[in-house]
Biotite code that builds the C-alpha atoms (Angstrom):
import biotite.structure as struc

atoms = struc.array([
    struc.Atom([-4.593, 20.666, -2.200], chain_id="A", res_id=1, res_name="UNK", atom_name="CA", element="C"),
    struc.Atom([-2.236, 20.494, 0.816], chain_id="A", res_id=2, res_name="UNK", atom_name="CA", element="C"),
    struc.Atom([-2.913, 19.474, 4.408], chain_id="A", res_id=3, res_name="UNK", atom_name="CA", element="C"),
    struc.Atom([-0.543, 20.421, 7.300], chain_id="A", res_id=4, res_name="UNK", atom_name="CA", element="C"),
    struc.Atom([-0.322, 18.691, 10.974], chain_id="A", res_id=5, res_name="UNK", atom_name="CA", element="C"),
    struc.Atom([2.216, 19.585, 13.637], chain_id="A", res_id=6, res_name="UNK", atom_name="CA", element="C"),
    struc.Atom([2.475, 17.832, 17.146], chain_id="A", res_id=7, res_name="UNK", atom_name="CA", element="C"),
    struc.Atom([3.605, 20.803, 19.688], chain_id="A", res_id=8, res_name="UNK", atom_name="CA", element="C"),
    struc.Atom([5.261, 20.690, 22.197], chain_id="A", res_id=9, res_name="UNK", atom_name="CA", element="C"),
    struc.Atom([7.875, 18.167, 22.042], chain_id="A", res_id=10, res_name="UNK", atom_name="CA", element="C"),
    struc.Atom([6.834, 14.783, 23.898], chain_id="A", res_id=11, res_name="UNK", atom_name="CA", element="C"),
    struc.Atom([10.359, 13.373, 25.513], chain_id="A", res_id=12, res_name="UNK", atom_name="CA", element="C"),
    struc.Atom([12.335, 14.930, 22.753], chain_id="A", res_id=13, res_name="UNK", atom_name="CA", element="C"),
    struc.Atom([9.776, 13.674, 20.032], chain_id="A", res_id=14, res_name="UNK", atom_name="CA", element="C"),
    struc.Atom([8.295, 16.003, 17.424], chain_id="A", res_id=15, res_name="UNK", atom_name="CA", element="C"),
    struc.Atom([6.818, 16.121, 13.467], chain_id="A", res_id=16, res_name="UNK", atom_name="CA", element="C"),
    struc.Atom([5.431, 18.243, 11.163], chain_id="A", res_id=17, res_name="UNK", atom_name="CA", element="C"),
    struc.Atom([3.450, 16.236, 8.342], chain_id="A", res_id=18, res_name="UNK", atom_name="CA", element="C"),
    struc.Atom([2.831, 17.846, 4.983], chain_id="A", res_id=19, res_name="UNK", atom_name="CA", element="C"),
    struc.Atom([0.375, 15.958, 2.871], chain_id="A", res_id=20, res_name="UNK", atom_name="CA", element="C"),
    struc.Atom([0.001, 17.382, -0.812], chain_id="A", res_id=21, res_name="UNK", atom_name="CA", element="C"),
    struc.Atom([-2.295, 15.737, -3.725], chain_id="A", res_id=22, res_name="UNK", atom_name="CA", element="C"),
    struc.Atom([-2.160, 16.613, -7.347], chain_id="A", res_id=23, res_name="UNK", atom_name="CA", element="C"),
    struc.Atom([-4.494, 15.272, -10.527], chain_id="A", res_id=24, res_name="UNK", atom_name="CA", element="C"),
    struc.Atom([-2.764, 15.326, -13.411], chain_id="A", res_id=25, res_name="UNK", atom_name="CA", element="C"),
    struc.Atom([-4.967, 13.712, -15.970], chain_id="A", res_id=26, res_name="UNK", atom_name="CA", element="C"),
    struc.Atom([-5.262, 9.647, -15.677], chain_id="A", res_id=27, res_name="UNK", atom_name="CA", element="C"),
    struc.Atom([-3.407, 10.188, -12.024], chain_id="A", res_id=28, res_name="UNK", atom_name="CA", element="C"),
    struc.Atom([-3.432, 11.420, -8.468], chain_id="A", res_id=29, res_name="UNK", atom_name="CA", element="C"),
    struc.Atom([-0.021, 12.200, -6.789], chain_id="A", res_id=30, res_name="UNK", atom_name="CA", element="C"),
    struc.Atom([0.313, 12.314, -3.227], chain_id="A", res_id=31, res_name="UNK", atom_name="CA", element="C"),
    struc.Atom([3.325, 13.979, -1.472], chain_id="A", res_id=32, res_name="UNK", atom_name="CA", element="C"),
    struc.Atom([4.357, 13.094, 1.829], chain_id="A", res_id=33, res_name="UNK", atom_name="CA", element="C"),
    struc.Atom([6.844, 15.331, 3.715], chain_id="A", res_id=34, res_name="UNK", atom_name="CA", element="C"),
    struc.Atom([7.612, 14.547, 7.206], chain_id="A", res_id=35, res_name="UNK", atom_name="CA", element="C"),
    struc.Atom([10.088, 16.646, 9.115], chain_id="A", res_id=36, res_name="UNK", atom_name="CA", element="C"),
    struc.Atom([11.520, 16.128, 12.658], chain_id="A", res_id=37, res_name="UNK", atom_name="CA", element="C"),
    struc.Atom([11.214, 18.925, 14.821], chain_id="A", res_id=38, res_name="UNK", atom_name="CA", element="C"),
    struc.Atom([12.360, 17.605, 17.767], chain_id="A", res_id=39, res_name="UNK", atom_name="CA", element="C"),
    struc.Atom([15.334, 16.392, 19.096], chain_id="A", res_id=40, res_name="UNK", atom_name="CA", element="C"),
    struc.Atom([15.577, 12.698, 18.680], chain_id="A", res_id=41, res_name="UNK", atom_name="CA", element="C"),
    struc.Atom([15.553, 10.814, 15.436], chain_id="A", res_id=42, res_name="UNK", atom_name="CA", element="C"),
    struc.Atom([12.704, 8.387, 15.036], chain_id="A", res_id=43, res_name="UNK", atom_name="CA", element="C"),
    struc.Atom([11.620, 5.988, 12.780], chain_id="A", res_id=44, res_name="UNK", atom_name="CA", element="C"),
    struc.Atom([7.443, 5.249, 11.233], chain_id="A", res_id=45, res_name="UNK", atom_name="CA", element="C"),
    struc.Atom([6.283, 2.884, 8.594], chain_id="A", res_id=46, res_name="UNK", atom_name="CA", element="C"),
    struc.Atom([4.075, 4.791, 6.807], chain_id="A", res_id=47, res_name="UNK", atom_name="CA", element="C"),
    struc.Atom([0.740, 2.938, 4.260], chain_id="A", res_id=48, res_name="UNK", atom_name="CA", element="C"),
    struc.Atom([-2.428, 4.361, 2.992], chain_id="A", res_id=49, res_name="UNK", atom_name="CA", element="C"),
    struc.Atom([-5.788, 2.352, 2.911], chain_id="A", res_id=50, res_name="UNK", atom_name="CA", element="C"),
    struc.Atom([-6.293, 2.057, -0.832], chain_id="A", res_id=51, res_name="UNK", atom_name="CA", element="C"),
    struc.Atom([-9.668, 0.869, -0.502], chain_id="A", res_id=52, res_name="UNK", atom_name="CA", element="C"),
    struc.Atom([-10.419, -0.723, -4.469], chain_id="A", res_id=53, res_name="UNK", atom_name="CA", element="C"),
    struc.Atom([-13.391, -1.768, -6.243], chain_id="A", res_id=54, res_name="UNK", atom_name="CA", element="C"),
    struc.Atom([-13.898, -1.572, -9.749], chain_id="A", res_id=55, res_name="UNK", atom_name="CA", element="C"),
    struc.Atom([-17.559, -0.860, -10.373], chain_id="A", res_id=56, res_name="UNK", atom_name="CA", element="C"),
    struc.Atom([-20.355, -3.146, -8.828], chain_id="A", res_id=57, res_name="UNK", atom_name="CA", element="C"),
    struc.Atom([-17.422, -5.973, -8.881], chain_id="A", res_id=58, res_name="UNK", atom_name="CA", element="C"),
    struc.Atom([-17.554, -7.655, -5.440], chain_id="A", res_id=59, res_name="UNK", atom_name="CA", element="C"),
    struc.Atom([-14.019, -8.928, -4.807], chain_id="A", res_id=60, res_name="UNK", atom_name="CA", element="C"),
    struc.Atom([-13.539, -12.353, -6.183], chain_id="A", res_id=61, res_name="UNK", atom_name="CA", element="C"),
    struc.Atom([-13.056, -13.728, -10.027], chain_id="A", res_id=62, res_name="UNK", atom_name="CA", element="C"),
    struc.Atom([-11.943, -11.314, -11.775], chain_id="A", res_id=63, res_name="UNK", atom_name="CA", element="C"),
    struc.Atom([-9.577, -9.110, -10.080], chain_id="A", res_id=64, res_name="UNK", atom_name="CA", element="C"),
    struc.Atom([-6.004, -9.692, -9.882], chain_id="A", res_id=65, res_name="UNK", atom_name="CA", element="C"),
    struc.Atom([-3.060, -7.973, -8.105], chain_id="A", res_id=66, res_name="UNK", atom_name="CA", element="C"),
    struc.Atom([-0.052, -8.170, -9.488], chain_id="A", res_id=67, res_name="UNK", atom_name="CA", element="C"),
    struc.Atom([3.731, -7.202, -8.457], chain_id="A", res_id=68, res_name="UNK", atom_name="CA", element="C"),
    struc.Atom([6.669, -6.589, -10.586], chain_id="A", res_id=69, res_name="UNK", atom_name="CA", element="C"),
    struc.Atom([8.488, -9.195, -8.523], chain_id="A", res_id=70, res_name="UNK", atom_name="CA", element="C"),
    struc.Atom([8.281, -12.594, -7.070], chain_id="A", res_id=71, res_name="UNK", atom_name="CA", element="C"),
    struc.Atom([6.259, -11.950, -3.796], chain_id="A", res_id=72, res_name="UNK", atom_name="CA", element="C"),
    struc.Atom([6.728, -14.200, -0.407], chain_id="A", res_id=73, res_name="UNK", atom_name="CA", element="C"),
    struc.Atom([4.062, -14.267, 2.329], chain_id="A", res_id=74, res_name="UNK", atom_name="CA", element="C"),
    struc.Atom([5.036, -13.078, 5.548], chain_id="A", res_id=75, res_name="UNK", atom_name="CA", element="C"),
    struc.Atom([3.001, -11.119, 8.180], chain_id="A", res_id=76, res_name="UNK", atom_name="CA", element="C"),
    struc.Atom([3.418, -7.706, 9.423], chain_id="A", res_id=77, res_name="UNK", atom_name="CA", element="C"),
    struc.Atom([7.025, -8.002, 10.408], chain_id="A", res_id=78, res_name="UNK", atom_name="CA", element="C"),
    struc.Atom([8.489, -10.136, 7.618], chain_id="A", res_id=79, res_name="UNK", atom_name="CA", element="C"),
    struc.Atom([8.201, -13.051, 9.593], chain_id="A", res_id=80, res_name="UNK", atom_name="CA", element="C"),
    struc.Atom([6.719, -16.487, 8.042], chain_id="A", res_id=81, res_name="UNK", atom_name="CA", element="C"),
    struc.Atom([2.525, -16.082, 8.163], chain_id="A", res_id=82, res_name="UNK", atom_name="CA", element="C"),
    struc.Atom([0.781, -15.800, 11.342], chain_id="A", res_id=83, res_name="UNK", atom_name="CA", element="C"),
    struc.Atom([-2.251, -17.533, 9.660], chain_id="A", res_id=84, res_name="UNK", atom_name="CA", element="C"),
    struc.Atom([-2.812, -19.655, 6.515], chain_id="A", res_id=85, res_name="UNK", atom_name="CA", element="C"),
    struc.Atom([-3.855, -17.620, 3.222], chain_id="A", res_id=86, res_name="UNK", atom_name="CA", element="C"),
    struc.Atom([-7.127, -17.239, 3.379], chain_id="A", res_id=87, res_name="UNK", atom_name="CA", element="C"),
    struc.Atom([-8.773, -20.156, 1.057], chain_id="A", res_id=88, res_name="UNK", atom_name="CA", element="C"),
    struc.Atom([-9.987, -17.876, -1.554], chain_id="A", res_id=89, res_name="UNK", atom_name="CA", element="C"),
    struc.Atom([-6.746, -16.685, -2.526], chain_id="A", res_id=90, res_name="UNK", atom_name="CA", element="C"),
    struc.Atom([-4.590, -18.157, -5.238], chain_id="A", res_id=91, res_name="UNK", atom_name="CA", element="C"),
    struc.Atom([-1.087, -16.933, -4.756], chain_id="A", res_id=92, res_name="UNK", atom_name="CA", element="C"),
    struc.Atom([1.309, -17.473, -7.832], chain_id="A", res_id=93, res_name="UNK", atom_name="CA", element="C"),
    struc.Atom([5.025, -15.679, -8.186], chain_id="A", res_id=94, res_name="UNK", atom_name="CA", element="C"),
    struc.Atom([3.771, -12.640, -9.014], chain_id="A", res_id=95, res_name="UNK", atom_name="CA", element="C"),
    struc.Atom([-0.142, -12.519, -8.382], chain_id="A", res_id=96, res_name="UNK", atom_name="CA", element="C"),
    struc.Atom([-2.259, -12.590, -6.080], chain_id="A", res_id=97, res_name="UNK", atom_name="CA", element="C"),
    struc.Atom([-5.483, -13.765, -7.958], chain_id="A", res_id=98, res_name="UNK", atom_name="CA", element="C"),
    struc.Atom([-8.922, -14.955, -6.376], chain_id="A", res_id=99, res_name="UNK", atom_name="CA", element="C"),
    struc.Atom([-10.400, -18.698, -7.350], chain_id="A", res_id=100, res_name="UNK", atom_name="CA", element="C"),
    struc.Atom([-13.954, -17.547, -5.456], chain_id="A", res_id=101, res_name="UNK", atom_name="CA", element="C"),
    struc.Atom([-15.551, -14.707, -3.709], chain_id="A", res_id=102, res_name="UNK", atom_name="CA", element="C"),
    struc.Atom([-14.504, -13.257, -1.102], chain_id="A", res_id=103, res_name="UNK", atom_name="CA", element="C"),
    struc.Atom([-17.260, -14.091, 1.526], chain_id="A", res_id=104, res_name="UNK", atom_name="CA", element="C"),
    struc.Atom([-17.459, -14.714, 5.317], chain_id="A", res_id=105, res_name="UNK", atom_name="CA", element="C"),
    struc.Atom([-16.759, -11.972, 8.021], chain_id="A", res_id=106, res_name="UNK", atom_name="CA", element="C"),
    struc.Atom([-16.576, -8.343, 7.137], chain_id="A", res_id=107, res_name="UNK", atom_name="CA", element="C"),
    struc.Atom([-12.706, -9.080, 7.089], chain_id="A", res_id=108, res_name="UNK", atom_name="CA", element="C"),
    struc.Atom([-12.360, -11.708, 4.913], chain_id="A", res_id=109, res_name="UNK", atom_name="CA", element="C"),
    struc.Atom([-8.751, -12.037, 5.316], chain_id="A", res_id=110, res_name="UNK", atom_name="CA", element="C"),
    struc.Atom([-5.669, -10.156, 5.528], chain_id="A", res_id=111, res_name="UNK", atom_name="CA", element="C"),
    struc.Atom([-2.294, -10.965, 4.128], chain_id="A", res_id=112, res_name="UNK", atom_name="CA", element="C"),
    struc.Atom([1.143, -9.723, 3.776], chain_id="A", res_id=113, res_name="UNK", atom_name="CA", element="C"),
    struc.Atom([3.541, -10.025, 0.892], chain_id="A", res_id=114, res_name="UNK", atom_name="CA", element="C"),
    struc.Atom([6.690, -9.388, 0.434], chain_id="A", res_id=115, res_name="UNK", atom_name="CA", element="C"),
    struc.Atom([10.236, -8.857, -2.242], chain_id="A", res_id=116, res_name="UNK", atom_name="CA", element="C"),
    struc.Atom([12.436, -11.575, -1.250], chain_id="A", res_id=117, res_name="UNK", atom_name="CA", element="C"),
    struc.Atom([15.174, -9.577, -2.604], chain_id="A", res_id=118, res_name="UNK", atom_name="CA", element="C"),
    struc.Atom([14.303, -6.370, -1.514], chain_id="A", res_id=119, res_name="UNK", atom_name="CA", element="C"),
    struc.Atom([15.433, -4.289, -4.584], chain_id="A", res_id=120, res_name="UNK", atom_name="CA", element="C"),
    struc.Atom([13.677, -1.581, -6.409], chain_id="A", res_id=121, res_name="UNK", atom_name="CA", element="C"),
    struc.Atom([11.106, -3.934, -8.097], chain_id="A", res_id=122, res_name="UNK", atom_name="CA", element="C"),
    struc.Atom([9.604, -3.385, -4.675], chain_id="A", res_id=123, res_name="UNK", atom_name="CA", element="C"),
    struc.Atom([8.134, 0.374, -5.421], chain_id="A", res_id=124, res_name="UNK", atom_name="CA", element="C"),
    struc.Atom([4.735, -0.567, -7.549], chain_id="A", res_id=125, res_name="UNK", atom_name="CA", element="C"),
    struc.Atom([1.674, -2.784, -7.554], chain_id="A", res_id=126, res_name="UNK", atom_name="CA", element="C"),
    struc.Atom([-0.965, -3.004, -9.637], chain_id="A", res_id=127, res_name="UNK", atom_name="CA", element="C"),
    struc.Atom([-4.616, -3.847, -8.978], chain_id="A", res_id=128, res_name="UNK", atom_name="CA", element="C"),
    struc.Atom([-7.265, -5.194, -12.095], chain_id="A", res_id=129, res_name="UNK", atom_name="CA", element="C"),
    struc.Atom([-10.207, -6.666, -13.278], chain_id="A", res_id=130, res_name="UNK", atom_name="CA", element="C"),
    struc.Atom([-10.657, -8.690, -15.935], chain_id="A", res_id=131, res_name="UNK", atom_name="CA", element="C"),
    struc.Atom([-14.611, -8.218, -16.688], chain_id="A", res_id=132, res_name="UNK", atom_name="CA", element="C"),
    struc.Atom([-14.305, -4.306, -16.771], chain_id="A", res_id=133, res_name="UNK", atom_name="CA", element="C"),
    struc.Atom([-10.745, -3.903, -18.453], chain_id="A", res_id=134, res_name="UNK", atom_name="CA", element="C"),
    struc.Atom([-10.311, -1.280, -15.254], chain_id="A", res_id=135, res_name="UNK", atom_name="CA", element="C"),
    struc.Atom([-6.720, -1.266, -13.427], chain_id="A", res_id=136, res_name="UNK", atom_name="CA", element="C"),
    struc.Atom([-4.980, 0.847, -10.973], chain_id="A", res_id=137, res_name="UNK", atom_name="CA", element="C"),
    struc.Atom([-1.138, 1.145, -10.860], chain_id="A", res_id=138, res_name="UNK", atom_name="CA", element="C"),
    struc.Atom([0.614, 2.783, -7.862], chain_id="A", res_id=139, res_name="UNK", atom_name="CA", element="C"),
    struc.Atom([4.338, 3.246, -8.030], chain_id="A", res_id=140, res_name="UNK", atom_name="CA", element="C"),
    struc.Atom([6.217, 4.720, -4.249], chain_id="A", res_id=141, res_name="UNK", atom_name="CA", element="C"),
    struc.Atom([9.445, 6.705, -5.027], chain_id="A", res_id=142, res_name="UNK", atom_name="CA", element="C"),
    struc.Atom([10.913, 4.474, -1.917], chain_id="A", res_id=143, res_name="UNK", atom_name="CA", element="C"),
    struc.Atom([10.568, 0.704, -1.357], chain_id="A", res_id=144, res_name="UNK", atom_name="CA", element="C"),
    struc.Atom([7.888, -1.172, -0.005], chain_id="A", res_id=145, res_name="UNK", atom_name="CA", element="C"),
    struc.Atom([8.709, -2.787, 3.017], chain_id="A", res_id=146, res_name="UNK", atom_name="CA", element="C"),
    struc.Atom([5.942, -5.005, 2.733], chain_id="A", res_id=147, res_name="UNK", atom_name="CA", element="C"),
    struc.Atom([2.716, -4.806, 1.187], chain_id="A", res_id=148, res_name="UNK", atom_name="CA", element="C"),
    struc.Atom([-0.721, -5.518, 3.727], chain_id="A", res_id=149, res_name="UNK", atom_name="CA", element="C"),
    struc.Atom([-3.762, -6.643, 1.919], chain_id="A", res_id=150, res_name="UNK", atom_name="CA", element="C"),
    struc.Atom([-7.291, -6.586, 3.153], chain_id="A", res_id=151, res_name="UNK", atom_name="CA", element="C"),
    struc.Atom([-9.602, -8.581, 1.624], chain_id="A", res_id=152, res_name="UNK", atom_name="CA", element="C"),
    struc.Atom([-13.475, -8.111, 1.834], chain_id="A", res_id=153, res_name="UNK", atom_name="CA", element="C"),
    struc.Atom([-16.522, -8.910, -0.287], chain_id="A", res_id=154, res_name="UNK", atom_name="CA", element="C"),
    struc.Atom([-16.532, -5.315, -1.080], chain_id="A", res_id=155, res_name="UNK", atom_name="CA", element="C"),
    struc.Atom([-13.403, -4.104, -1.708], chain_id="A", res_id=156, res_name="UNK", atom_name="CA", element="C"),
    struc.Atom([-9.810, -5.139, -2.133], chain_id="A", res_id=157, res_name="UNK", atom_name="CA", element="C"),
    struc.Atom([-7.005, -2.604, -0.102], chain_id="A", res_id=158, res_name="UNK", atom_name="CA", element="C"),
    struc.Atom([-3.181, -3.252, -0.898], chain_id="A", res_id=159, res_name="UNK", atom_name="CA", element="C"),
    struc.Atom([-1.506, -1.181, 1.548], chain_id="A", res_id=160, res_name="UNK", atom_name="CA", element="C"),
    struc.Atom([2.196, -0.613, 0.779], chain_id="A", res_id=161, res_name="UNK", atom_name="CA", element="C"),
    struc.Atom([4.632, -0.256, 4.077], chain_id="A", res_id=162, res_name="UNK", atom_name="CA", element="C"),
    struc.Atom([7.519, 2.802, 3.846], chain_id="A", res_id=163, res_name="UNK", atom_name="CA", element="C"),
    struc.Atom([9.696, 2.925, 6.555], chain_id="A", res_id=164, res_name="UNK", atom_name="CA", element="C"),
    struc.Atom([11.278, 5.930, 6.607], chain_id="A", res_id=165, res_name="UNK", atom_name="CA", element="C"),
    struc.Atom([13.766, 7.194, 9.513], chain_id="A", res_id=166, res_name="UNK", atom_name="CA", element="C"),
    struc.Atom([13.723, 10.822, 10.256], chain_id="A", res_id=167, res_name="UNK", atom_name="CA", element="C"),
    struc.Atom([16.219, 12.942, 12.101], chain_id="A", res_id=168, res_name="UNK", atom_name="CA", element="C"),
    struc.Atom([16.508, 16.117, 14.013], chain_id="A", res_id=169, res_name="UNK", atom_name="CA", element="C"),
    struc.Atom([15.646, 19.026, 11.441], chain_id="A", res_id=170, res_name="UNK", atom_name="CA", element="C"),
    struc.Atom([15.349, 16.954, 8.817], chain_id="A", res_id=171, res_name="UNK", atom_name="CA", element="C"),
    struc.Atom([12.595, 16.498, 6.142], chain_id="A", res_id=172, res_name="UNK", atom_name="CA", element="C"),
    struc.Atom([12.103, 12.756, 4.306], chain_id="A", res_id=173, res_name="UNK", atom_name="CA", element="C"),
    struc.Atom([9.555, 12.773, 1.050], chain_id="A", res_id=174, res_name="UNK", atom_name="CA", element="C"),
    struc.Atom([7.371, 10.099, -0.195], chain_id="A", res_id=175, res_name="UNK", atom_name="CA", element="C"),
    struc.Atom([5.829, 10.315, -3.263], chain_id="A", res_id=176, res_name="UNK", atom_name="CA", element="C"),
    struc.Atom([2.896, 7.908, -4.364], chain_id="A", res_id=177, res_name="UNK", atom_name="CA", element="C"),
    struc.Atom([1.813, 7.972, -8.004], chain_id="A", res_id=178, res_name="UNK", atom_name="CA", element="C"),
    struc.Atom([-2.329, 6.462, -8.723], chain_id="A", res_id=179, res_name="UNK", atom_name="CA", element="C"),
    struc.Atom([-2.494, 5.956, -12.373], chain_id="A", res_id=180, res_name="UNK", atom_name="CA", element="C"),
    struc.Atom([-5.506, 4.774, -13.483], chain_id="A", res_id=181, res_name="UNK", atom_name="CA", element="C"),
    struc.Atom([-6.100, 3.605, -16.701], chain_id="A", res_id=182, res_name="UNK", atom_name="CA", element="C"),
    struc.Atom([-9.101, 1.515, -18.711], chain_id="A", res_id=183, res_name="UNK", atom_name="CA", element="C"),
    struc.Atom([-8.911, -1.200, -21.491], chain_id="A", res_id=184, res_name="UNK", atom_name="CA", element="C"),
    struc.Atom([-10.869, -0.794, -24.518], chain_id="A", res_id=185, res_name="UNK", atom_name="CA", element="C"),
])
């Protein structure tokens, strides 16, 4: 299945064309992303997808576990240290981001940002889990996370992983994302 969007005319020299294609291919979903400049100016977009997560009835809390092939850093949306504390519920280890309660509250329990310290290619993949159902979700980017945005809810659990990508005139920059889903015996 493929979606198309163009923005026409030009505004002040800006212009895309976005190209969204998905794919199942057994235990996974692909998702192509093709954006191409059809203006005149070069620009520059982060680009994330709200992965929305819950595994069964499981509210988010005990249980679930995200995990990141490197050591992760908090940081809010622009790398910076933490605009606000982690929310309480959270326990953040080097590599995990694990939950010591429920998620309860607001609708928006909390949202934090992680990020790679060192920036290198550990910083394409995530993966979400939970314990009590043996049910986990891996998605891998074929460029680097810039950072990774997590909302955090009673009722689900939505890494977002950051892309910038830089586009210029007449060119065409692809983004694949890879959902493979997978359940323990």
């Amino acid at each position: 299945m493929t979606f198309k969007q163009a923005s026409t005319p030009p505004a002040q020299g800006y212009a895309c064309a976005l190209e969204v294609e998905l794919r199942v291919e057994t235990n996974r979903l692909i998702h192509t992303t093709r954006l191409t400049n059809t203006g005149e100016k070069p620009f520059t977009t982060d680009h994330y997808l709200h992965n929305f997560l819950r595994f069964g009835e499981a509210e988010t809390g005990p249980g679930y576990r995200l995990s990141f092939p490197f050591d992760i850093a908090l940081c809010d949306r622009t790398n910076g240290p933490p605009e606000e504390p982690n929310p309480p519920f959270v326990q953040v280890a080097p590599r995990t981001l694990s939950f010591a309660d429920p998620a309860s509250g607001t609708p928006i329990a909390g949202k934090t940002f992680v990020r790679d310290p060192a920036e290198g290619e550990a910083s394409r993949s995530f993966t979400v889990e939970h314990a009590g159902n043996g049910q986990r979700l891996t998605v891998t980017a074929s460029r680097p996370f810039f950072n990774v945005g997590i909302w955090i809810t009673p009722f689900q659990l939505s890494p977002e992983a950051n892309v910038v990508m830089t586009v210029a005139p007449g060119e065409t920059e692809t983004l694949v994302r890879t959902y493979e889903f997978e359940v323990s015996d």
